[in-house]
LUMKELO-238903 format. One record per residue (C-alpha): chain; x, y, z; residue in one letter. Coordinates in steps of 0.001 Angstrom, whole numbers, padded with zeros to 6 digits. Layout:
BEGIN
unit,xx,yy,zz,code
A,X,Y,Z,A
...
END
This chain:
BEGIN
unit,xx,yy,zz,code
A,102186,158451,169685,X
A,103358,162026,168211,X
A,106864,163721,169742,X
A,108419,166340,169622,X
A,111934,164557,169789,X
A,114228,165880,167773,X
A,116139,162812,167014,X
A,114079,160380,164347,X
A,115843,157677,162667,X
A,117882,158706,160133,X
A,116979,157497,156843,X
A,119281,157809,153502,X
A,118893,159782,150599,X
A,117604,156898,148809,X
A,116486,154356,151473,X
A,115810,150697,150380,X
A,111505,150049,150628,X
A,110952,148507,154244,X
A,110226,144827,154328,X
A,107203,144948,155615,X
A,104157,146350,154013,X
A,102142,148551,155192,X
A,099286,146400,155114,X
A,101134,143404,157264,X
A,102187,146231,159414,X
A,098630,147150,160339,X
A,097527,143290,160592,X
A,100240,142947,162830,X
A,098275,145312,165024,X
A,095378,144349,164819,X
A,093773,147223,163088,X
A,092161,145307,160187,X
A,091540,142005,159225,X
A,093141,139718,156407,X
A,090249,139886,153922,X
A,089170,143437,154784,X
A,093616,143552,153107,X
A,092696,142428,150019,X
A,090261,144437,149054,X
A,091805,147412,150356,X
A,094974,146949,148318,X
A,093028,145530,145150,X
A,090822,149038,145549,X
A,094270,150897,146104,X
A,095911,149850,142977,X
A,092802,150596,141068,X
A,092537,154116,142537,X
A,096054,154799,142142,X
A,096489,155791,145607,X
A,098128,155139,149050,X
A,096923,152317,150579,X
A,097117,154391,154453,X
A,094903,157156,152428,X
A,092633,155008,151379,X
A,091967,152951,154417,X
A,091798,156392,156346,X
A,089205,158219,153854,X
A,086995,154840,154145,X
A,086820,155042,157738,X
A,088154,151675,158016,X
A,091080,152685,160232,X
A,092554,155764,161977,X
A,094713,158458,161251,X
A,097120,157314,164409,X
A,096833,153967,163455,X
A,097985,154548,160143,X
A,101239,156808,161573,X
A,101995,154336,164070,X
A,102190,151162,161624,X
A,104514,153627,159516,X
A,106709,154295,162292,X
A,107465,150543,163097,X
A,108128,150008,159138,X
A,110427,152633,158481,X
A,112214,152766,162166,X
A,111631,156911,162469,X
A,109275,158612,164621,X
A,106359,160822,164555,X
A,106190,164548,165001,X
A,103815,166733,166278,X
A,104241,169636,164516,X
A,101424,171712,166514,X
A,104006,171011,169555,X
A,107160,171943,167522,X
A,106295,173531,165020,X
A,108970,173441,162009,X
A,110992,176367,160874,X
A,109603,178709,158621,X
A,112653,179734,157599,X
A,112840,176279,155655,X
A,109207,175826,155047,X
A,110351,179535,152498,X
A,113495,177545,151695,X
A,111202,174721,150082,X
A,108322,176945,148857,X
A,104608,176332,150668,X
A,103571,175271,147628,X
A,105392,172003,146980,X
A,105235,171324,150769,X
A,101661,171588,150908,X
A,101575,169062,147394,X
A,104261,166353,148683,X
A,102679,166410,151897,X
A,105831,166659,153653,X
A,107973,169519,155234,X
A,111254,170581,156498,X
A,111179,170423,160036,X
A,114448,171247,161208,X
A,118046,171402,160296,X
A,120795,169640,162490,X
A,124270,170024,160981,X
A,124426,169245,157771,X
A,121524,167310,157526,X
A,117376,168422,157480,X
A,115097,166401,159235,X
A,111639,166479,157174,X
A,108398,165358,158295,X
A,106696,163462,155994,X
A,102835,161965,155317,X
A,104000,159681,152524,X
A,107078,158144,153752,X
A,107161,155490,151041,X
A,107567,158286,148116,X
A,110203,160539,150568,X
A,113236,159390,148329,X
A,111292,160546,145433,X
A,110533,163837,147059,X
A,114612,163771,148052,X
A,115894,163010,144520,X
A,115734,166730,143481,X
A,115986,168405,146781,X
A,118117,171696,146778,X
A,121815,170208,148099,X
A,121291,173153,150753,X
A,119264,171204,152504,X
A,122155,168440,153182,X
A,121073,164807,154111,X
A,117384,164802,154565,X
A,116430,162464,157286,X
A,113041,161064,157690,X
A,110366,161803,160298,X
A,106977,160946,159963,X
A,103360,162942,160673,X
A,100102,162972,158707,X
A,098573,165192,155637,X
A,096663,167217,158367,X
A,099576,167788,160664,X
A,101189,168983,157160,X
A,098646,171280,156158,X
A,098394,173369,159394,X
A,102310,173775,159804,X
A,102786,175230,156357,X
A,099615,177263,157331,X
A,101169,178401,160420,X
A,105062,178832,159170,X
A,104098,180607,155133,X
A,100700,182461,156556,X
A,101947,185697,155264,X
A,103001,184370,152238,X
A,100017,182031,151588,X
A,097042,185231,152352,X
A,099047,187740,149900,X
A,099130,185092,147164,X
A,095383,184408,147544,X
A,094447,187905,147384,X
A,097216,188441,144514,X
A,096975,185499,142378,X
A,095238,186723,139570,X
A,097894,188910,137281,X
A,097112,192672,137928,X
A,096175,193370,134479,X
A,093534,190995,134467,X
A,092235,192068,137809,X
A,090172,195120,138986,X
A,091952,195590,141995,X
A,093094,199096,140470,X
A,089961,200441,141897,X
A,091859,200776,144822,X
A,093026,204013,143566,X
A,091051,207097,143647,X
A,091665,208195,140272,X
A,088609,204922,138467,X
A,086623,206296,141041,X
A,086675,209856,140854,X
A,086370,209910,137399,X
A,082992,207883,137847,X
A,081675,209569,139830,X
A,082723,212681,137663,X
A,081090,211271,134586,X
A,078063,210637,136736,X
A,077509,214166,138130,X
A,078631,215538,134474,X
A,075554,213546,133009,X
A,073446,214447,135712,X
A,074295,218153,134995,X
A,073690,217490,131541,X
A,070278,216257,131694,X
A,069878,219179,133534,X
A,070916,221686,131564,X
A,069650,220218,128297,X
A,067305,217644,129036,X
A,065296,216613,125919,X
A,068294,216059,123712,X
A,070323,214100,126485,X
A,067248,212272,127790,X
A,066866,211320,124075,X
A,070060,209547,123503,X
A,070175,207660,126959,X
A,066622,206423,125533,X
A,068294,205484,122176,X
A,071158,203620,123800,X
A,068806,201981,126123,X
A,066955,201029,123077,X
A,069995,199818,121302,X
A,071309,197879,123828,X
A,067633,196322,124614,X
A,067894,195213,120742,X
A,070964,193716,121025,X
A,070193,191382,124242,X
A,067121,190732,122807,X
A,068792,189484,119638,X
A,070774,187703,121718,X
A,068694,186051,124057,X
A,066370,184990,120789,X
A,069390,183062,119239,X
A,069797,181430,122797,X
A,066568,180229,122469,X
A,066542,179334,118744,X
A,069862,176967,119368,X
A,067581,174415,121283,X
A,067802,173346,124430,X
A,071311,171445,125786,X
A,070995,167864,124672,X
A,073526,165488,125652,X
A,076800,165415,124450,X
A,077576,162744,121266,X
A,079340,159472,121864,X
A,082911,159767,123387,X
A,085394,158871,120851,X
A,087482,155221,122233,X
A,089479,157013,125225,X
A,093419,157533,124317,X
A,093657,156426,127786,X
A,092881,153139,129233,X
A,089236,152093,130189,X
A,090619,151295,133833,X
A,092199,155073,134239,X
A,091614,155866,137726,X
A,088769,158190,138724,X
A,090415,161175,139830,X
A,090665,163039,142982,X
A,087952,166062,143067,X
A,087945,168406,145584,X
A,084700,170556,146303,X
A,085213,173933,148421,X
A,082155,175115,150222,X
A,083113,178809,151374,X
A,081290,179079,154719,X
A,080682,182783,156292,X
A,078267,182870,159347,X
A,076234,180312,158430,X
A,075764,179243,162194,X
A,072089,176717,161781,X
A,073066,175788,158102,X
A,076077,173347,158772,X
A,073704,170145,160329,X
A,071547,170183,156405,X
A,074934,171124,154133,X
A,077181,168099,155837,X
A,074189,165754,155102,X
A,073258,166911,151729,X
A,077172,166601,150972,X
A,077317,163064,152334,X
A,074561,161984,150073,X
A,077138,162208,146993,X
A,077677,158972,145231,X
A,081538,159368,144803,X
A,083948,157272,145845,X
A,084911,158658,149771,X
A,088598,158148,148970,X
A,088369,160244,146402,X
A,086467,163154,147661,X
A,087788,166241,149572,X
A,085467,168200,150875,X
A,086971,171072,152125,X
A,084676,173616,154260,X
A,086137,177323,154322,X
A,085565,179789,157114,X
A,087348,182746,158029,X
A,089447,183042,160803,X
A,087097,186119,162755,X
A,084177,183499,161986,X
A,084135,181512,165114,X
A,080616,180949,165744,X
A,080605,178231,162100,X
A,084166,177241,163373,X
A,082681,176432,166521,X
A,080164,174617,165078,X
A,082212,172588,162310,X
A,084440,171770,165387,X
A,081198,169773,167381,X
A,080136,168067,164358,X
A,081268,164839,163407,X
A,082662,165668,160238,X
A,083955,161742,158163,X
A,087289,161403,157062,X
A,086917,163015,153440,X
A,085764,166027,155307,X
A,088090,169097,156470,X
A,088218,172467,157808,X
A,090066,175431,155902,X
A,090672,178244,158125,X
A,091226,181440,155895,X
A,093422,184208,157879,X
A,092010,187392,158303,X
A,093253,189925,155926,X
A,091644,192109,153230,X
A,089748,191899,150649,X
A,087075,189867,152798,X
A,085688,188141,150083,X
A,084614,184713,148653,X
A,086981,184809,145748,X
A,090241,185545,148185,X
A,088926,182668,150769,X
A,088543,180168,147684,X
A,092218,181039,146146,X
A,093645,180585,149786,X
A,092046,177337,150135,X
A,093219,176098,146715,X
A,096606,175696,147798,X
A,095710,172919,150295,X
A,093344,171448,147430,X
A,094205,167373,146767,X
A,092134,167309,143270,X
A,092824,167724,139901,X
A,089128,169234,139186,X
A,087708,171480,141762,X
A,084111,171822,142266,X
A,082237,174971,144195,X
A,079373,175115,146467,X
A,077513,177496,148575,X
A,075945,176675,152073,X
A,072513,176114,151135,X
A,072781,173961,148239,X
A,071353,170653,147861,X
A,073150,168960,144198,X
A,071678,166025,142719,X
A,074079,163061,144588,X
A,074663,161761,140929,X
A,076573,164694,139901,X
A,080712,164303,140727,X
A,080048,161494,138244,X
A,078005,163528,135717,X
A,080817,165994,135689,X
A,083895,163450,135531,X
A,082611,161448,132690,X
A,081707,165002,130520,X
A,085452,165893,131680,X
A,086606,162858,130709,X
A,085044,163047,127211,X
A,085846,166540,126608,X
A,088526,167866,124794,X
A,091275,169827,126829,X
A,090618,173106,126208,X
A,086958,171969,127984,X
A,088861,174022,131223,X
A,084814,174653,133385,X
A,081955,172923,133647,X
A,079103,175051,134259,X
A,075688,172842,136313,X
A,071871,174098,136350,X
A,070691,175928,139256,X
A,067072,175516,140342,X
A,065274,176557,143844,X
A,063863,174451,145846,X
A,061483,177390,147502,X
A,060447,178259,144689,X
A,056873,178448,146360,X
A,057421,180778,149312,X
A,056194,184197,147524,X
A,055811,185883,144755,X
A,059603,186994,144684,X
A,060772,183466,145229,X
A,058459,182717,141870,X
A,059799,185206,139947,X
A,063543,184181,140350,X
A,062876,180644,139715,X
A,061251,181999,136687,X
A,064547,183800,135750,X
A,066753,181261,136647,X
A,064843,178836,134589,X
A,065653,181002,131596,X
A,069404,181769,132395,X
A,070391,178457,133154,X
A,068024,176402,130744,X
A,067840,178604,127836,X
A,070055,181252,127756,X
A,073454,179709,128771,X
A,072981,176162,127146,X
A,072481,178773,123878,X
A,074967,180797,124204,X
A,077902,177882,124791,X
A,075822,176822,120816,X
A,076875,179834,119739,X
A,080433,179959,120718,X
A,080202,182905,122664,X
A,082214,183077,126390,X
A,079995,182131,129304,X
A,079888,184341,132592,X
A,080015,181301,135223,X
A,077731,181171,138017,X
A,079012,180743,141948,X
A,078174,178027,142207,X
A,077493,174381,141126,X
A,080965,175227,139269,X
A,083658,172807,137868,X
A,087412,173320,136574,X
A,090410,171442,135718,X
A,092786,172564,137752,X
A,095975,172654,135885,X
A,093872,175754,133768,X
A,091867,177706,137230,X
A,096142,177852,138475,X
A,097342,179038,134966,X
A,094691,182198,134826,X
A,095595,183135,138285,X
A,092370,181509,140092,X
A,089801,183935,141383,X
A,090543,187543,141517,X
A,089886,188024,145261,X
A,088548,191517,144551,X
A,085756,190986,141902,X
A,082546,190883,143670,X
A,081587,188770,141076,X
A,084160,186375,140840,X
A,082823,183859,139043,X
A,081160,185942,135777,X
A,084985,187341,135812,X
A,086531,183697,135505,X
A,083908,182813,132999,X
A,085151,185725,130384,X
A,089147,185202,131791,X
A,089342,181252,130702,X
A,087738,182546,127489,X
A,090358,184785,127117,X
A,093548,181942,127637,X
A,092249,180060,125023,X
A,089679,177631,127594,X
A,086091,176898,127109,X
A,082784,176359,129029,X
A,080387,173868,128494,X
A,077181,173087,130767,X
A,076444,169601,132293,X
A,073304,168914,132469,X
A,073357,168060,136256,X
A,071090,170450,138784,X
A,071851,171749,141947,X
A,068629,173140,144358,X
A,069345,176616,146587,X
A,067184,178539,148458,X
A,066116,181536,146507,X
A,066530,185282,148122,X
A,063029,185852,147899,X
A,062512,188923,150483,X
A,062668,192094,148412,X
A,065763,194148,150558,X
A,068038,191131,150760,X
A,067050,190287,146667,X
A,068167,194123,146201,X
A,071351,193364,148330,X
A,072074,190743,146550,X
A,071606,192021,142792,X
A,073279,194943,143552,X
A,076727,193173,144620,X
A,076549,191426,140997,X
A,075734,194191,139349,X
A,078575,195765,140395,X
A,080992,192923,139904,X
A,079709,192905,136312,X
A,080372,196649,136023,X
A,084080,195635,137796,X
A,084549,192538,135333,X
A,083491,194934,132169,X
A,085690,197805,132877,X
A,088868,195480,133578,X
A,087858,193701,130532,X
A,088111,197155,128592,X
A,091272,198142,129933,X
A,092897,196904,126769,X
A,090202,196548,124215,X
A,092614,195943,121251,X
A,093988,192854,123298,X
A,090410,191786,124604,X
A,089443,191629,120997,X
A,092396,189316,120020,X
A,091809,187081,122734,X
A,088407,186466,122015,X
A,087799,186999,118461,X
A,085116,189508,116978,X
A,082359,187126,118161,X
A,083204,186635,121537,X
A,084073,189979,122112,X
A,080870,191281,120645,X
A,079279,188822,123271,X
A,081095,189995,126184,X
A,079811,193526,125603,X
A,075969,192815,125263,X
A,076219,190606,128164,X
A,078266,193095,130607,X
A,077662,196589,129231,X
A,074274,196010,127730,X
A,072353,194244,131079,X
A,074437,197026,133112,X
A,072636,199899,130438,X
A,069646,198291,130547,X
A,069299,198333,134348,X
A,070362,201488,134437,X
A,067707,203070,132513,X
A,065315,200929,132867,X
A,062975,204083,133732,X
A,063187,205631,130364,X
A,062370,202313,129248,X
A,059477,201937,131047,X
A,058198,205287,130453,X
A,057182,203624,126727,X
A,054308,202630,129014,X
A,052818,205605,128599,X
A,052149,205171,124573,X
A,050586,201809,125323,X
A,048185,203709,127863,X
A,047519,205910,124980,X
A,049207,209127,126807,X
A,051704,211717,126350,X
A,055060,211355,126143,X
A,057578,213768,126861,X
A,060196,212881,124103,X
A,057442,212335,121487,X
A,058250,216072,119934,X
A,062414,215214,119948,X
A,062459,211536,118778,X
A,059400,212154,116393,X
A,056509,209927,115766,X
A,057503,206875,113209,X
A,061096,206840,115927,X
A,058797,206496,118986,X
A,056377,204422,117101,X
A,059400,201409,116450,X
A,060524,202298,120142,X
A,057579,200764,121540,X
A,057180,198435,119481,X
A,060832,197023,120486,X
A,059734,197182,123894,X
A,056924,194981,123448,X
A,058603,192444,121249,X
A,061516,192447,123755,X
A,059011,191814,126775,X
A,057571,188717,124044,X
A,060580,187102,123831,X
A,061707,187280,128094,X
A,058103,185798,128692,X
A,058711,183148,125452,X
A,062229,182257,127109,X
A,060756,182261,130834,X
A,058065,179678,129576,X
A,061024,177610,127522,X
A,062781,177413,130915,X
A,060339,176465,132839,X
A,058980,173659,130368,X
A,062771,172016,130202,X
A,062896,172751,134134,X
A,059444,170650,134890,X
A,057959,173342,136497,X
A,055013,174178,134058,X
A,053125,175493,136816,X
A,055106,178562,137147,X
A,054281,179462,133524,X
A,050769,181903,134461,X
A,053316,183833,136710,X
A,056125,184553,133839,X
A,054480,187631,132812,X
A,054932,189258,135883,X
A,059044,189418,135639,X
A,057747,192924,134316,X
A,057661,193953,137436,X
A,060055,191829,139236,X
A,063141,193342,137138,X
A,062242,197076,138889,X
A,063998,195939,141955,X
A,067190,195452,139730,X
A,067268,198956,138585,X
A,067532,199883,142125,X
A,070352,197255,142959,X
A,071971,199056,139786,X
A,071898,202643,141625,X
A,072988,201179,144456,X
A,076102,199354,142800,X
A,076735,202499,141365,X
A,077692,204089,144384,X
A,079117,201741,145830,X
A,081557,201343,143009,X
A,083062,204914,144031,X
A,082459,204887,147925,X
A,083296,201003,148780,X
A,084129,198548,145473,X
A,085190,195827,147458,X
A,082691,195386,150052,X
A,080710,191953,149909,X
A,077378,192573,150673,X
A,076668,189055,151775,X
A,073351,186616,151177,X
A,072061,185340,154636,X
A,071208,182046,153821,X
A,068359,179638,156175,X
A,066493,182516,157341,X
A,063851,182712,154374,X
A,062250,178966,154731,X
A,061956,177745,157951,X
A,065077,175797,158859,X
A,062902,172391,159573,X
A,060629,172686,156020,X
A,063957,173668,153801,X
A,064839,169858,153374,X
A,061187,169006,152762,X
A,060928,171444,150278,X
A,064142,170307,148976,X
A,064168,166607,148543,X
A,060617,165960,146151,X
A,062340,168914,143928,X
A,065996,166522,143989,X
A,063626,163736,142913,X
A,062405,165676,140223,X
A,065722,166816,139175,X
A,066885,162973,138861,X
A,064377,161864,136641,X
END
């Protein structure tokens, strides 16, 4: 039983092991059986873990149990630190950091001694060989990794929510559009063009439609290599392992940022217990924000199994994915850390798919990158379309550019990273609206690399026109955030990454940002395919407007030749009769682009957020979802 008395059992410095195990300890009690032992600790030794941990992620005994059998081997007693909470002012002492990864804190000091609570009292003279001498004699007291986690929560909050909105260095982060000056000076250059094209518009109206034109050429250069480097085969043969064949599987922790997603949380917990990893090593951690109590509410009811937690993130600015993710990283248990959103359903195969292509990799291999697919893809013709699109992004166009060398912008999701190199770039910059296309180019710039898995994840696509604008629009203007940070030192940008990379980064960022943007003057070269006028005809001249077009219909060739690639290496051939029609799907993007615009100068950290169940019907989205999974297996 937990208490609050201050008085545990001392324990020295360096205290002999206890002679009893913890195993006979919990035999002794009667919470397991003999043989049910054995194969605990034979699993245990294997895994490289606690034997408690173990038995506790398996569901074979409980947490209390567990504490209590710990208590009778090492003579100290248990803690509640909800009840008494332990001092903050030696929680700062220690650092939340190494609390938080010892899974033990200092609870209170008495004289010249510090009585610290630990959840793994068999390593505490480890964790006491280098403590500060400040801290005197450290005596034990016992409590579990949960009890651990919420009183370093509660005692380094302030501490803990600056560092996760701060983490990424401020060079490398776009959180100087907090000052007026970026902004004003956007939205100075866009009133000074506007002027211009109103004061002179045939010559400035020209050279937009030249850039436009350049920077079509360029992506569709690009996007032709993608496809020309093949699709993503398998990676060769692992060369014999330095390490031994019975390394342990590691530890992976997979956050699942959760923002009212009230009716999503019953489909998500089952879809994440279908993963075939072992539960001891899995740690599902489900993020909400603190305001957020309707999900919390809701978490709280379910019946969520031992490898399952709750992150609450404190409420603070910037309210954004990429801040919620870097707070919950510090209470993280795995060396690779995995991302998912609320409506995803990932092939229950693919923790393994990404550990052995992690395993094989070389080190700089820092992200693993999965394939998204829909699984409503059928609901409209919107839903169609962005299958279509995804098909070629995450089939064609990403597999090619990792052939090519070139840095990948990651997607949010379905998302993999050591994490000794996500904690040496600074995480997630929790003010990038696009976090996760900003990571992509930032481990490229340390010196890390980005290969896919060939693994698939299902979502639900956005496939109601408002909410797809909504949507587009916030990544549109994280790109725009992620390419002018990038820029701020172009000189260094182009040592990081090399000519080839760099040249990369700005087809991908500024050209789809130009291209969006003036996407009307583009599409005003309809008008010499329907054989009428146009109004720059007189300016560009005839043999200039003449290769114009024909650009634009060679670039419109190779989108529909890389839709019907991705589709074909997705298994969805049916979709094929309705890749023409991206045409006039990608509209809705230029309008997301006006709207980023703005927002860039009036708000650049608001997260316009994706409502996610409301497009399928709640009770079809699993149908829908498992024949697709099926598919995705084979």
């Amino acid at each position: 039983m937990l208490s609050s008395d201050p008085r545990p059992a001392a324990a020295p410095r360096a205290a002999p092991a206890p002679a009893m195990g913890l195993g006979h300890a919990l035999l002794a009690q009667g919470a397991l059986d003999s043989a049910t032992l054995r194969r605990a600790e034979r699993l245990a030794r294997r895994r490289r873990l606690g034997l408690g941990d173990l038995l506790v992620r398996r569901g074979t005994v409980r947490r209390a149990q567990v504490l209590a059998a710990e208590a009778m081997r090492h003579g100290a007693r248990a803690v509640d630190l909800e009840a008494a909470p332990p001092d903050p002012r030696l929680v700062a002492r220690l650092g939340a950091a190494r609390c938080l990864h010892e899974g033990a804190v200092p609870w209170r000091a008495m004289g010249g001694a510090t009585v610290i609570a630990t959840s793994q009292p068999d390593r505490f003279a480890a964790f006491c060989a280098d403590l500060p001498a400040s801290f005197g004699l450290p005596i034990m007291a016992l409590t579990d990794r949960a009890g651990v986690d919420a009183a370093v929560g509660r005692a380094a909050r302030r501490r803990l929510t600056l560092a996760a909105a701060n983490r990424t260095p401020g060079p490398e982060s776009c959180r100087f559009w907090y000052a007026r000056g970026p902004r004003r000076a956007m939205a100075l250059g866009v009133l000074g063009l506007a002027a211009a094209i109103l004061a002179a518009p045939a010559p400035v109206l020209s050279a937009l439609t030249l850039w436009a034109a350049f920077t079509l050429l360029l992506g569709s250069v690009l996007k032709l290599a993608a496809l020309a480097a093949g699709p993503g085969r398998p990676p060769p043969p692992a060369p014999p392992p330095a390490i031994p064949s019975i390394a342990p599987v590691p530890v992976v922790s997979l956050m699942v940022p959760l923002f009212h997603e009230t009716g999503m949380t019953g489909r998500l917990l089952a879809r994440l217990g279908r993963l075939d990893y072992p539960r001891e090593l899995l740690d599902i951690c489900l993020i909400v924000e603190e305001d957020d109590t309707a999900t919390q509410a809701e978490l709280a009811a379910a019946d969520l199994p031992p490898f399952m937690r709750v992150i609450v993130v404190p409420d603070a600015p910037p309210k954004t994915k990429p801040r919620a993710m870097n707070y919950a990283l510090a209470f993280c248990r795995g060396s690779i850390i995995g991302i998912y959103d609320a409506e995803d359903a990932p092939d229950p195969g693919q923790i393994r798919a990404v550990v052995r292509q992690f395993r094989r990799a070389d080190p700089q291999v820092a992200c693993l990158q999965g394939v998204l697919d829909f699984y409503n893809h059928g609901a409209n013709w919107i839903s169609r379309c962005f299958t279509v699109e995804y098909a070629g992004w995450f089939r064609v166009v990403l597999p090619g550019l990792a052939r090519l060398g070139l840095a990948l912008p990651l997607g949010g999701t379905t998302v993999f990273f050591r994490r000794t190199a996500l904690e040496a770039v600074g995480g997630w910059d929790a003010h990038n609206v696009t976090e996760d296309a900003d990571l992509g180019l930032r481990l490229a710039r340390h010196g890390y690399r980005t290969e896919m898995v060939q693994t698939v994840t299902l979502e639900e696509a956005n496939c109601a026109a408002w909410p797809w604008v909504r949507q587009r629009s916030r990544w549109l203007k994280g790109y725009a955030m992620t390419w002018t940070t990038l820029m701020r030192d172009p000189r260094l940008l182009w040592r990081q990454l090399g000519p080839w990379r760099f040249f990369g980064a700005q087809v991908l960022f500024l050209g789809t940002l130009s291209q969006f943007l003036l996407m009307p003057l583009l599409w005003s070269f309809w008008l010499i395919l329907l054989d009428l006028p146009h109004p720059l005809a007189g300016v560009l001249g005839g043999p200039v407007m003449s290769a114009l077009c024909l650009l634009f219909v060679a670039s419109e060739a190779i989108n529909i030749a890389v839709g019907v690639a991705g589709l074909r290496r997705a298994g969805r051939p049916g979709l094929i009769p309705w890749v023409p029609t991206l045409h006039f799907y990608f509209p809705m993007a230029a309008l997301a682009s006006y709207k980023a615009l703005f927002e860039i100068a009036s708000k650049p950290f608001f997260w316009d957020k994706t409502r996610h169940g409301h497009l399928s019907p709640l009770g079809q989205a699993d149908a829908m979802a498992e024949p697709a999974m099926a598919r995705a297996a084979e």
